[in-house]
DOFI-302110 format. One line per 5 residues: their letters; for each residue x, y, z of C-alpha. Coordinates in Angstrom, 3 decimals. Each point is the difference from the previous one (the first is absolute). Last residue first. Layout:
# DOFI-302110
A> X Y Z  ...
***
This chain:
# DOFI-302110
XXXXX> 8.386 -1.079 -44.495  -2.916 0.710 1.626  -2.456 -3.081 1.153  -2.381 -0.361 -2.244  -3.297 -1.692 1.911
XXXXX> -2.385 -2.417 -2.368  -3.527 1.808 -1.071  -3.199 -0.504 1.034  0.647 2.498 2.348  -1.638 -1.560 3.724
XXXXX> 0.557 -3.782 -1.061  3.584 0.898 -1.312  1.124 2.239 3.012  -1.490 -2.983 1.679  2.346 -2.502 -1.553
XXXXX> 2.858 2.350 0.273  -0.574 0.226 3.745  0.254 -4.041 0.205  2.774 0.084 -2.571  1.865 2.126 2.502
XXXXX> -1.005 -2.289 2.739  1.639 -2.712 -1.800  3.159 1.622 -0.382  0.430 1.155 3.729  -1.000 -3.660 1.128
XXXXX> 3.189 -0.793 -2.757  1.988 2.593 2.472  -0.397 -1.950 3.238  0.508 -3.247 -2.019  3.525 1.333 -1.183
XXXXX> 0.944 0.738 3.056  -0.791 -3.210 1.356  2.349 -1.563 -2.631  2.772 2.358 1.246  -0.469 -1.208 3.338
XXXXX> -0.109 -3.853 -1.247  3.086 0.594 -1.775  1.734 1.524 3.285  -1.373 -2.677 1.845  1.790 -2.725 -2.679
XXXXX> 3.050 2.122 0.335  0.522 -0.263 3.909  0.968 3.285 1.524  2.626 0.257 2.796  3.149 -0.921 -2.655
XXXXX> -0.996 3.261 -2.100  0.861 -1.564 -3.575  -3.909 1.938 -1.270  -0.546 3.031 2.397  0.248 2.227 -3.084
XXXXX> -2.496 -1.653 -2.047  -2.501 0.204 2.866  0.482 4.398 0.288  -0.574 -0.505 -3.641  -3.637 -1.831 0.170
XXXXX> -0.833 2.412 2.518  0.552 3.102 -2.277  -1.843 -1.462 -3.230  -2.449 -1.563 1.913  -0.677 3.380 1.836
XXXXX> 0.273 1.854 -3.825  -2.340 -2.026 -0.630  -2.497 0.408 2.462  0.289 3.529 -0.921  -0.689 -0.670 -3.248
XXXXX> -3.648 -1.630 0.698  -1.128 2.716 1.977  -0.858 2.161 -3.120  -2.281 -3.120 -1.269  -1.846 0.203 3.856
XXXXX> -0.544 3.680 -0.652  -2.005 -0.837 -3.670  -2.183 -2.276 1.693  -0.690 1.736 2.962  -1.267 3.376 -2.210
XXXXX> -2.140 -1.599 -2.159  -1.870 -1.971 2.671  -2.512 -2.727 -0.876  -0.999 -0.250 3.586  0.813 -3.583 0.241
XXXXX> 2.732 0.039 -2.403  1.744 3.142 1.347  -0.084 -1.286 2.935  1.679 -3.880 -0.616  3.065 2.256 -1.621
XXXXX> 0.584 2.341 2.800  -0.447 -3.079 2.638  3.160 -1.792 -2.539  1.752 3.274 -0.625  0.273 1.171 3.945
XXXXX> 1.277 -3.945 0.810  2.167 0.779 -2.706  1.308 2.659 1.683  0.088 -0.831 3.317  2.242 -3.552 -0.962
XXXXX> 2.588 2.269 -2.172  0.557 2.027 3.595  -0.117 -3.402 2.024  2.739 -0.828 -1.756  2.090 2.707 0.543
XXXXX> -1.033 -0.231 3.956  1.221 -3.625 -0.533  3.279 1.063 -0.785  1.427 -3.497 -1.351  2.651 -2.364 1.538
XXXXX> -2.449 -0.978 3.018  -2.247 -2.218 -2.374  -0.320 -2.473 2.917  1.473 -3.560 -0.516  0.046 -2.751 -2.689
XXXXX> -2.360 1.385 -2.225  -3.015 -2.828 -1.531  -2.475 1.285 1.535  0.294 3.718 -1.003  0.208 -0.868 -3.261
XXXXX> -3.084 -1.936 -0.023  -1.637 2.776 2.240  0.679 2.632 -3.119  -0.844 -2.431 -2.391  -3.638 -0.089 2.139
XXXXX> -0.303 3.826 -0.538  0.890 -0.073 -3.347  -2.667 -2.548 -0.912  -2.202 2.614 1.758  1.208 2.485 -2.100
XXXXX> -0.509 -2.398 -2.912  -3.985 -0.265 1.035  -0.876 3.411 0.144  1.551 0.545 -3.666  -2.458 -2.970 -0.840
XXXXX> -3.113 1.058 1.853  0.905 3.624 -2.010  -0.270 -1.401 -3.325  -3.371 -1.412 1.129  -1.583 3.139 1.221
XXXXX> 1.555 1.753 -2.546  -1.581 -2.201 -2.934  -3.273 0.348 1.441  -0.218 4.106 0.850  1.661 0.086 -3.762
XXXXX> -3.151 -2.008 -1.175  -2.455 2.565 1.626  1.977 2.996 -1.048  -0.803 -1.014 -3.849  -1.657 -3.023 -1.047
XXXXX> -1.392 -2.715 2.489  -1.268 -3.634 -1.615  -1.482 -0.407 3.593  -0.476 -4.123 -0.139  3.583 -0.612 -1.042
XXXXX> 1.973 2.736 0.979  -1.819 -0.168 3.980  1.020 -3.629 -0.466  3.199 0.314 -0.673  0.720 3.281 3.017
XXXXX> -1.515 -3.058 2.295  2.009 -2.551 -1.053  3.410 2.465 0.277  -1.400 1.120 3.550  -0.403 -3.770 0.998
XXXXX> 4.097 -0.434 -1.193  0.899 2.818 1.888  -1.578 -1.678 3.287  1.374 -3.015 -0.048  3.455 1.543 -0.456
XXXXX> -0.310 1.888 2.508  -0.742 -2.469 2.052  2.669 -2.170 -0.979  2.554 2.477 0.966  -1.188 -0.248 3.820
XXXXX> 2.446 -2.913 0.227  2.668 2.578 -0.712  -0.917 1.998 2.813  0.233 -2.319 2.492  2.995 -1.339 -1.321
XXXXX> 1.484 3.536 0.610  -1.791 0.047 3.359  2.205 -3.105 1.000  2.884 1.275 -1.886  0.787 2.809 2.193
XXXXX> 2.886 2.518 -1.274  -1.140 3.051 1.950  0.492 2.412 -2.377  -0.494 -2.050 -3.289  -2.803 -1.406 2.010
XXXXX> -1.768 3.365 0.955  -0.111 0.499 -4.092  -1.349 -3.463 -0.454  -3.020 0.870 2.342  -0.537 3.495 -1.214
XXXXX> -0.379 -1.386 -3.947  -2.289 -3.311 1.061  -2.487 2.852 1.720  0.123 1.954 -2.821  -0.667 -3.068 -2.450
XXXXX> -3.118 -0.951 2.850  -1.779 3.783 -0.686  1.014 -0.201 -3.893  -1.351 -3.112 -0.440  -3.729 0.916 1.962
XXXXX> 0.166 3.489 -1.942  0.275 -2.179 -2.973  -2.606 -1.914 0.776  -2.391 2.973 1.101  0.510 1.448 -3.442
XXXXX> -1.474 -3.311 -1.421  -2.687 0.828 1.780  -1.097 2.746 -0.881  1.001 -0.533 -3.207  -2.827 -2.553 0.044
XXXXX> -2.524 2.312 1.846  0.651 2.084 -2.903  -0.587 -2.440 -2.474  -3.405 -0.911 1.863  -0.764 3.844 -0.405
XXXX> 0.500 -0.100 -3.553  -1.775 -3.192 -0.631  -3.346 1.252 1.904  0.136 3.409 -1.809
***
């Protein structure tokens, strides 16, 4: 009875790490996004700088979720619970990683990203924003029903990257936008959307934990 409820205080904790990651990775998302907008690259190095926090703290959540294997033995549920936990300190970590690519870009444009519909952007940014608290909920609460609306989000993010991503092409030999922004745009884009991706695999991880089984998406 003893181990059992010290393995529970463990998870416990552990839980409380990733809820710590996911709390500071939001935070790192909302800042870059007001960047793109604003085009300030003192807060985006601000940001970035905060990357190695995150990264400290995934890696103590991976030697944690080790040594819970090691001296737990778990079978069953209480192994998945394990796993998750440090699958999921990963996928939290790469949208971070996505947040401070996001502020490099941002950085290193020449001018204000005025040649793009921001309010289209901002759109694609709401959404994955929506998938990436969606995601971190249905992990904490073990929640069925979050995880499997956060993977039906996922295509309408991108169908937004597909959309903005053309509307970019088109403004490509237009003498009032610079190339190398218009590359960093589209680049930015494509982070927005790869946050999208990993808080999929967050919700898919859970679906997982709660099913024992992987999620089938339908053909």
């Amino acid at each position: 009875m003893v181990i059992r409820e010290k393995f529970e205080e463990d998870m416990q904790n552990l839980k409380k790490r990733l809820h710590g990651i996911g709390k500071i990775t939001i935070e790192m998302m909302e800042k870059s996004f007001v960047c793109i907008q604003t085009h300030d690259k003192v807060h985006s190095q601000e940001i970035i700088d905060m990357d190695m926090i995150i990264n400290d703290l995934q890696e103590k959540i991976y030697d944690n979720g080790i040594i819970l294997l090691t001296k737990q033995q778990p079978v069953a549920i209480d192994l998945r619970r394990i796993i998750v936990a440090m699958n999921n300190a990963s996928e939290i970590e790469r949208i971070a990683d996505f947040a401070t690519n996001i502020c490099k870009s941002v950085i290193r444009s020449t001018g204000p990203l005025s040649f793009v519909d921001l309010n289209d952007v901002q759109l694609m940014i709401q959404k994955c924003r929506e998938m990436v608290l969606a995601a971190l909920a249905s992990y904490e609460q073990e929640n069925e029903d979050l995880a499997t609306e956060v993977i039906a989000l996922d295509e309408e993010v991108n169908q937004l990257e597909v959309q903005l991503i053309s509307q970019l092409v088109k403004t490509y030999g237009n003498p009032e936008v610079e190339p190398f922004d218009l590359v960093q745009m589209i680049l930015m884009i494509r982070y927005i959307e790869r946050m999208g991706d990993h808080a999929t695999n967050i919700a898919e991880n859970t679906f997982y934990l709660i099913k024992g089984v992987h999620f089938q998406r339908k053909s």
